[in-house]
C-alpha positions as CSV (number, residue, x, y, z in Angstrom):
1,X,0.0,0.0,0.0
2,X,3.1,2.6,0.8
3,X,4.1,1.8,-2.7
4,X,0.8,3.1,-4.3
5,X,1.1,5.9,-2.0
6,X,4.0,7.2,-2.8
7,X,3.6,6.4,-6.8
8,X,3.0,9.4,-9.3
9,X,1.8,7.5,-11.9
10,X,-1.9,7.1,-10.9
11,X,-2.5,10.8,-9.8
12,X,-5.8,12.4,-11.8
13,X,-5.1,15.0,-14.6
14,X,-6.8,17.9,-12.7
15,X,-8.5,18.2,-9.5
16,X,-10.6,21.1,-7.5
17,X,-11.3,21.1,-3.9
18,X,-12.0,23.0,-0.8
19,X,-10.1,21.6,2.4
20,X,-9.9,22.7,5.7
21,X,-7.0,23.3,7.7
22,X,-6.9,23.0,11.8
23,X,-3.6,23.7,13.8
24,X,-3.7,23.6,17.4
25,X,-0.4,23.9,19.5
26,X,0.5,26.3,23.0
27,X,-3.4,26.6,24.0
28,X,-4.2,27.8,20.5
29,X,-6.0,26.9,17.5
30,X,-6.2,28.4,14.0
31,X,-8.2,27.2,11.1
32,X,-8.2,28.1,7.0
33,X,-10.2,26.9,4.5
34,X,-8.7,27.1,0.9
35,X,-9.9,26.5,-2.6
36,X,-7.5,24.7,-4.5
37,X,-7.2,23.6,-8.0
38,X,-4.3,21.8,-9.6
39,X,-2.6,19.9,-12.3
40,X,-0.2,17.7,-11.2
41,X,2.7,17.8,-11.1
42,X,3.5,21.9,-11.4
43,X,0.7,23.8,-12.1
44,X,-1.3,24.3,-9.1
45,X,-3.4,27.8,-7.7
46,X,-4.4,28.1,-3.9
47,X,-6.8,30.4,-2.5
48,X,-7.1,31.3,1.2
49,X,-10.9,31.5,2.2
50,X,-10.9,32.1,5.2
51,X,-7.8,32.6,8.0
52,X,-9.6,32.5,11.9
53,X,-7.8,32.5,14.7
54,X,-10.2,30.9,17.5
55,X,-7.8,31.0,20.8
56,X,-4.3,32.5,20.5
57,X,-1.7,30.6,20.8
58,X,1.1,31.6,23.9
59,X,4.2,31.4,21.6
60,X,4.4,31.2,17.6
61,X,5.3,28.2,15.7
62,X,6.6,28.0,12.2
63,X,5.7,25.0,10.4
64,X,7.9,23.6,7.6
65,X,4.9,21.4,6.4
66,X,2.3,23.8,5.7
67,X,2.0,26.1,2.8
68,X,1.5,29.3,4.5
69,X,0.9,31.6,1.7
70,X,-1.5,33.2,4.4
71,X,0.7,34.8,6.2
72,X,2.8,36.5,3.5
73,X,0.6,39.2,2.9
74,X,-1.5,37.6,-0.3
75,X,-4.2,35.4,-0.1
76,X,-3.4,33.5,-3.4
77,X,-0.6,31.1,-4.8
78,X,0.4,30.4,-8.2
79,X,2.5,28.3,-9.5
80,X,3.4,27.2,-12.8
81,X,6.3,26.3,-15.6
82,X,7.9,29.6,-14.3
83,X,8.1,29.6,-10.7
84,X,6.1,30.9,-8.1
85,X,3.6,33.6,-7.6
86,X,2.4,35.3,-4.3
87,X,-0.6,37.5,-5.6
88,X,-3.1,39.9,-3.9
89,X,-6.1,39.9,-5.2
90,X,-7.2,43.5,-3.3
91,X,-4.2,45.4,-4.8
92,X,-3.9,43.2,-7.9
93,X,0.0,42.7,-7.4
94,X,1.8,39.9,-6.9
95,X,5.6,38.9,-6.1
96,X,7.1,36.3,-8.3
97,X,9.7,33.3,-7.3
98,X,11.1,32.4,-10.6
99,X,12.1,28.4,-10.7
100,X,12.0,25.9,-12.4
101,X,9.4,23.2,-10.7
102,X,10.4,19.4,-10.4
103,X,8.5,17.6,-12.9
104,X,8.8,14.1,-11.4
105,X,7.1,14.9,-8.1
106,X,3.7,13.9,-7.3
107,X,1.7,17.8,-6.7
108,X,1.3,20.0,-3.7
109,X,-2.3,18.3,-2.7
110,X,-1.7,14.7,-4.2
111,X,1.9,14.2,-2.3
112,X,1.7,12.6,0.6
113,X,2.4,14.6,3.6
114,X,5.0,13.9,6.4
115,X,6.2,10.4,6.1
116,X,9.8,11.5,4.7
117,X,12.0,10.5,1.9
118,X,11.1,6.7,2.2
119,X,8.1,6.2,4.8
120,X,8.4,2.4,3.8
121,X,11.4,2.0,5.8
122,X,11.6,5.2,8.0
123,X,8.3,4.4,9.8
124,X,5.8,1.6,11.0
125,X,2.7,1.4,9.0
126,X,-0.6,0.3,10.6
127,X,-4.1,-0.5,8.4
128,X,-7.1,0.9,10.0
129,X,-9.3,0.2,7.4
130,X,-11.3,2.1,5.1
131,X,-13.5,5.3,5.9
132,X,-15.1,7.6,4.1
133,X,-13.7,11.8,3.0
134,X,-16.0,13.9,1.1
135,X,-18.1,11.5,-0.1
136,X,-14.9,9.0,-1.1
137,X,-13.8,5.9,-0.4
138,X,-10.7,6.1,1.5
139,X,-8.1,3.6,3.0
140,X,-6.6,5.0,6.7
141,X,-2.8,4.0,7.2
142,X,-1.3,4.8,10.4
143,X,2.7,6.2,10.3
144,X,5.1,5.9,13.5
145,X,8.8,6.9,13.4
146,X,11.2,3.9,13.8
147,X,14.6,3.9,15.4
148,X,15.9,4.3,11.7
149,X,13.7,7.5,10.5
150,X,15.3,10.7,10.1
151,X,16.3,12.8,12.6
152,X,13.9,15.5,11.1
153,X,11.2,13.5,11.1
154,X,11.4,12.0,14.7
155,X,9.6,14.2,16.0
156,X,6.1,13.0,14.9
157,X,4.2,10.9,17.4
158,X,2.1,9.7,14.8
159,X,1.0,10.7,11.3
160,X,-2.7,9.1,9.8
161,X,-3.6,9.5,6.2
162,X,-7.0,8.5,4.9
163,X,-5.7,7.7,1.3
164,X,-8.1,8.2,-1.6
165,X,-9.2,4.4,-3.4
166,X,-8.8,5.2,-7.2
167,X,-6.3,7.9,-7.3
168,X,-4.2,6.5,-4.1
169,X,-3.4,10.3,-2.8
170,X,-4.1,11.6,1.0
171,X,-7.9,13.3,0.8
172,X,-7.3,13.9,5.1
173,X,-4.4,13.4,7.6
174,X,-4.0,14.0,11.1
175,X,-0.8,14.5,12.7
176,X,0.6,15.4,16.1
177,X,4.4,16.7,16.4
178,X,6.6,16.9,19.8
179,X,7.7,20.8,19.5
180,X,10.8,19.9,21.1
181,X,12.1,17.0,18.6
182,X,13.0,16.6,15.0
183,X,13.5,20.5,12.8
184,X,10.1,20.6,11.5
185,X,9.2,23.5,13.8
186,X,10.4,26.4,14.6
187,X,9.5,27.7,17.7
188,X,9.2,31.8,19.3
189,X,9.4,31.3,22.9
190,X,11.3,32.6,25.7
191,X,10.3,29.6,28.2
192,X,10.6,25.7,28.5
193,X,8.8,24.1,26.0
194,X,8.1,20.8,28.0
195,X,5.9,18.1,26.4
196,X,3.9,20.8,24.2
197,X,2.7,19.0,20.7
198,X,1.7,20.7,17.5
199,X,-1.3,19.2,16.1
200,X,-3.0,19.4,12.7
201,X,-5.6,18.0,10.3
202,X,-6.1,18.5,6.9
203,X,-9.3,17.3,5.3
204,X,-11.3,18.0,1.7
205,X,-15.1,19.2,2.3
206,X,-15.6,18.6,-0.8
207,X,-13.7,17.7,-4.7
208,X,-13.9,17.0,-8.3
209,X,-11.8,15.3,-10.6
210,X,-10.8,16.5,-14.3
211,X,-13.6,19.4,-14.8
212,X,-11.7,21.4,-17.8
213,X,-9.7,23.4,-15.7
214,X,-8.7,27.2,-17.9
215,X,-5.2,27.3,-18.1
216,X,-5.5,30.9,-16.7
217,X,-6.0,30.0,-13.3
218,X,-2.6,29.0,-13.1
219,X,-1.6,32.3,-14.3
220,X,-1.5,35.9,-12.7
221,X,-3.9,38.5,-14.6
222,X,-2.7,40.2,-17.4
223,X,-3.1,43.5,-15.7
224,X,-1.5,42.2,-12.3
225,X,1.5,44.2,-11.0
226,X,5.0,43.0,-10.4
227,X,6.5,44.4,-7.6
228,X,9.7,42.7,-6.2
C-alpha cells in the first residue's frame, strides 16, 4: 500500500477542492479553509478562504509542512512552468519566485504529507481500514517513526492519512508533532517548551476530478503588478 502511495503514476489529470486546515499547538487553534485547483505535477493555484484564529496561541510556531501563503501578505498562490507567484487579489500585485518546478514529483495536494524521503522503511505502517472523505472511499494508514527515521522526522508521534481508493493520494491526515524533537518547527518562545505537541488535520469538504480546468488559473492577470 506505501508503494501506491507514494507512486506518481496514478494521480488524476486535474482536481478542484476546498479543504480545511486545523492547527492547534501552546493553548491555541487556527483554522483556514482554501480553494485549491491543480494539475499535477506543477501547475497548481491556492486560494485562502478564510484565515480564523479561535484562541491565540502563547508562543508562535513555524511550520515547515504547511504552505502558509496566508501569512505572506497575499491570499493566493500560483504556480506554474515559471516559478512561483504570491498575488493579492485586493491590490492586484503579486511577487514572483522564478524556478523551475520538479516535474517528477507527485503535486502539492496529491503528495503525501510527512512520512519522509522513504516512509516504507523510516516508519511503521498500521491498516485501520477504510473510511469515508467527502463522499470518497478512502483507506486509513497509520505512520510511527522507527529507530531508523530521520532525525527531522522523529519528532512525529504519529502521522494518519485517509488515502483516496482510485487515485491513491491523501484526501485527510491527522498529525501530532513533539515541539521539542525533529527541525520541522520552529519555535518563538522565551520559556521551556516541556511536552507541548503541534497538532494538525487537513481534510477535503468537498472535490472534483478532471472538470476542464482554464489554463489561466494557473496564471496571474494580465493586468497584475509585479512588484519585487
Amino acid at each position: 500500500m506505501v508503494e501506491r502511495l507514494v507512486a506518481t503514476d496514478n494521480l488524476p489529470d486535474e482536481l478542484h477542492c476546498i479543504r480545511t486546515r486545523t492547527q492547534e499547538y501552546a493553548g491555541g487553534r487556527e483554522e483556514t479553509r482554501f480553494e485549491i485547483w491543480e494539475r499535477p505535477p506543477v501547475a497548481f493555484r491556492q486560494v485562502v478562504l478564510s484565515a480564523e484564529t479561535v484562541r491565540e496561541p502563547d508562543f508562535e510556531v513555524e511550520s515547515a509542512f504547511t504552505l502558509g501563503i496566508e501569512s505572506m501578505g497575499a491570499d493566493v498562490m500560483i504556480q506554474n512552468e515559471t516559478g512561483l507567484a504570491e498575488y493579492d487579489s485586493e491590490t492586484n500585485q503579486y511577487r514572483k519566485h522564478e524556478f523551475e518546478p520538479p516535474t517528477d514529483a507527485g503535486g502539492h495536494v496529491t503528495d503525501p504529507p510527512f512520512v519522509g524521503s522513504a516512509p516504507e522503511e523510516n516508519f511503521d505502517v498500521a491498516y485501520d481500514g477504510t473510511d469515508t472523505v467527502a463522499g470518497r472511499e478512502t483507506h486509513v494508514l497509520t505512520f510511527r517513526p522507527t529507530d531508523d527515521t530521520e532525525w527531522v522526522h522523529r519528532g512525529f508521534e504519529y502521522v494518519t492519512l485517509w488515502v483516496d481508493a482510485e487515485y491513491w493520494f491523501p484526501l485527510a491526515h491527522e498529525t501530532t508533532y513533539d515541539v521539542q524533537e525533529g527541525g520541522l518547527l520552529q519555535v518563538d518562545a522565551d520559556e521551556s517548551l516541556g511536552d507541548e505537541t503541534y497538532c494538525q488535520t487537513t481534510t477535503f469538504e468537498e472535490i472534483t476530478f478532471d472538470a476542464g480546468i482554464e489554463d489561466a488559473k494557473f496564471r496571474v492577470p494580465d493586468d497584475a503588478e509585479r512588484v519585487d
